[in-house]
Each structure stands twice: as C-alpha cells, then as structure tokens.
C-alpha positions as CSV (number, residue, x, y, z in Angstrom):
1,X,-88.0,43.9,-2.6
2,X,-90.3,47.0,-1.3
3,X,-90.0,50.0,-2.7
4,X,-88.0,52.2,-0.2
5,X,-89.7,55.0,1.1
6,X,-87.9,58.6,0.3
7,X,-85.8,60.8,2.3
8,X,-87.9,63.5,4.0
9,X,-85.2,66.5,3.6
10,X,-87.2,68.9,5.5
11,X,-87.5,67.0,8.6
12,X,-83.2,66.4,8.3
13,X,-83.0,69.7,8.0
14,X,-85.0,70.8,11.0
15,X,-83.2,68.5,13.1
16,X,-80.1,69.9,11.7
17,X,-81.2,73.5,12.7
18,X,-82.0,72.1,16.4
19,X,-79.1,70.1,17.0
20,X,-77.5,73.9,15.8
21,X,-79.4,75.7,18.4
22,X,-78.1,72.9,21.0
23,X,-74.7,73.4,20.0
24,X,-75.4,77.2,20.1
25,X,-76.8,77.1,23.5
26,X,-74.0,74.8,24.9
27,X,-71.3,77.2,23.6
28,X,-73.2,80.3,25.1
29,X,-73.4,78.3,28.3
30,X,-69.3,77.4,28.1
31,X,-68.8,81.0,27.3
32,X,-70.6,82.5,30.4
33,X,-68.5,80.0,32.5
34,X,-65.3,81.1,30.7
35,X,-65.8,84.9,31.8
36,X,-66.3,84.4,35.3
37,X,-63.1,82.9,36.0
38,X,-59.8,84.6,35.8
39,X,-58.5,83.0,32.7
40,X,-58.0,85.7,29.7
41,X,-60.2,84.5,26.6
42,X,-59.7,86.4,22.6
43,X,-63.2,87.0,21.3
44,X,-62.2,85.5,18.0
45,X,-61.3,82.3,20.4
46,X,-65.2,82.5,21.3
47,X,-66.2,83.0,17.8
48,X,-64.4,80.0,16.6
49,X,-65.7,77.7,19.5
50,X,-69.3,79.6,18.7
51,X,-68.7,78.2,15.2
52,X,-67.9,74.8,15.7
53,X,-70.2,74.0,18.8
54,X,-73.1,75.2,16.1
55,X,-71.6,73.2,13.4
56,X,-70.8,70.1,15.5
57,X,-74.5,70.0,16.8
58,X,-76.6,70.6,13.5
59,X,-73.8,67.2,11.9
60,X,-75.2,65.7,14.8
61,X,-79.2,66.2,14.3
62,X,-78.6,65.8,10.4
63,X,-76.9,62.3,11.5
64,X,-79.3,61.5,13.5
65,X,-82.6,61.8,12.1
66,X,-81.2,60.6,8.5
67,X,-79.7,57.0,10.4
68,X,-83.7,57.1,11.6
69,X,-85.5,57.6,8.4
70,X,-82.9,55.2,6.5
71,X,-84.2,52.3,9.9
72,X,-87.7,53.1,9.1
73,X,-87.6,52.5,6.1
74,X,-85.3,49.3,6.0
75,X,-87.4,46.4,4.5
76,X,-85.5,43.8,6.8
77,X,-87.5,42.7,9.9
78,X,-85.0,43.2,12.4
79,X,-85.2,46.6,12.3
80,X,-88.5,46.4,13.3
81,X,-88.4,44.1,16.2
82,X,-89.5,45.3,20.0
83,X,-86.8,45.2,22.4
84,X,-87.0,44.4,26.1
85,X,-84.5,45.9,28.7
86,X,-82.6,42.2,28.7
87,X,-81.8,42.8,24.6
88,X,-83.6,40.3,24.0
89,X,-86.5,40.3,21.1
90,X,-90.3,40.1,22.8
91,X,-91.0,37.9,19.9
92,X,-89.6,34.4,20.2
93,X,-88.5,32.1,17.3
C-alpha cells in the first residue's frame, strides 16, 4: 500500500475562510432583502442568522476541500478514473 499523502491544513482552512465569506455574503444579501419589506426584524435575530450563515458556509468549504484532498490521495483506481457525461468510465475493461 502507498504511503498516503498528508492533509494540507492550510489549504482546508482557506476554504473554510471562503465558504465563511459566502455564507457572510449570502446573510448580508438576505438581510438587505429583510429591511425592505414591512416585516419587523430584532437585530439580535440578524446577528444570530449572521452567525450561522458564516458558520454553515466555512463547515461547508472545510467539508469540501478535506473530501477532495482525502480523493486525491486514495490509492484505489477508481478514484481516479475520467468520467464522460453518460457516467460511464472513458476507459473500457
């Protein structure tokens, strides 16, 4: 068995700190659509949905890219095959 290549904890990181920013982005967006409708809104409601939009999306980029580094670095060839459209490998038996 190959030796398994390690975990690259900066690159998890900055893809946690993106997914972060699109969860930050995605709450400022839902809050700018909240305050121009009549609906009444607490702050602290906002700072809670600020809070787990951010959290939500940097789980989701830490996820992500360490499921990706863990395929990469799978020794078993069908991780590695090439896919067509159909789902079916390019490389026949």
């Amino acid at each position: 068995m190959a030796p398994q290549a390690p975990l690259r904890g900066s690159r998890i990181l900055l893809a946690g700190l993106i997914g972060a920013g699109l969860g930050a982005s995605l709450a400022v967006m839902l809050h700018a659509v909240v305050t121009h409708t009549p609906v009444e809104v607490s702050p602290r409601t906002f700072a809670l949905f600020f809070g787990i939009f951010c959290a939500f999306g940097a789980f989701a980029g830490l996820t992500l890219e360490t499921v990706r580094q863990l395929q990469v670095s799978n020794p078993d060839p069908a991780y590695h095959q090439k896919w067509s459209r159909g789902g079916r490998s390019r490389e026949r038996p």
